[in-house]
C-alpha positions in Angstrom: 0.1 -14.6 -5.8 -3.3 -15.0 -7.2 -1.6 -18.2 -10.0 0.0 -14.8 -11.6 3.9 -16.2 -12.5 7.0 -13.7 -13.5 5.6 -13.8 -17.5 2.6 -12.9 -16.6 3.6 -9.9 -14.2 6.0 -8.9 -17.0 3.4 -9.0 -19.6 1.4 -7.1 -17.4 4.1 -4.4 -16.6 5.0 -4.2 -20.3 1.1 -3.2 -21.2 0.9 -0.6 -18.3 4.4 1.1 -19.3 2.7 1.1 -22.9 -0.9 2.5 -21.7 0.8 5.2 -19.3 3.7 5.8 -20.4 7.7 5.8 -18.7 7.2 9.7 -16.8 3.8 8.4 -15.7 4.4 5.0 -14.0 6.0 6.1 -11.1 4.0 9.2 -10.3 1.1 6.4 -10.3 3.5 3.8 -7.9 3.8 6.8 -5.7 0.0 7.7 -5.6 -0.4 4.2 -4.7 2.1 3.9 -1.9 0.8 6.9 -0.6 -3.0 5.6 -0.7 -2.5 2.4 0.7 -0.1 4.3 3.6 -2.9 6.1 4.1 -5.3 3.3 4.6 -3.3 1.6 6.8 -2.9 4.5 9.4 -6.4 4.9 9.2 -7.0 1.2 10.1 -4.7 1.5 12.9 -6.0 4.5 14.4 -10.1 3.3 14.0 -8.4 -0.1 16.1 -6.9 2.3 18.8 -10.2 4.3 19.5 -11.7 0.7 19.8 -9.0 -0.2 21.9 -8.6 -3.7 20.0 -4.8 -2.4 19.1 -2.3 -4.7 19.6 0.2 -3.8 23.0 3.1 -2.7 20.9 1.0 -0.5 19.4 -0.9 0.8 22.5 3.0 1.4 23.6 4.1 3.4 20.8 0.5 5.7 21.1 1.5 6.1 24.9 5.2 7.2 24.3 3.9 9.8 21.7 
């Protein structure tokens, strides 16, 4: 994962609990989560108007 190893992600998460704070962090996780969520239906519906979805997806769009 990018040459990061479990010291460095801890280091990491250690400054960002520090910067934002403990209330903060997860109000941050969630806006993040929601974000990339929200990217990723949007990739999959700009593929289904190009019709270069995969079948299981053109499926699941037809049983809607």
């Amino acid at each position: 994962m990018f040459g990061f190893g479990t010291q460095e992600l801890i280091i990491i998460l250690l400054i960002a609990l520090f910067i934002f704070g403990g209330k903060k962090l997860p109000e941050i996780g969630a806006g993040l989560g929601k974000g990339i969520k929200a990217f990723k239906k949007g990739l999959n519906d700009t593929e289904l108007e190009e019709g270069n979805a995969p079948q299981g997806e053109l499926q699941k769009e037809a049983k809607s």
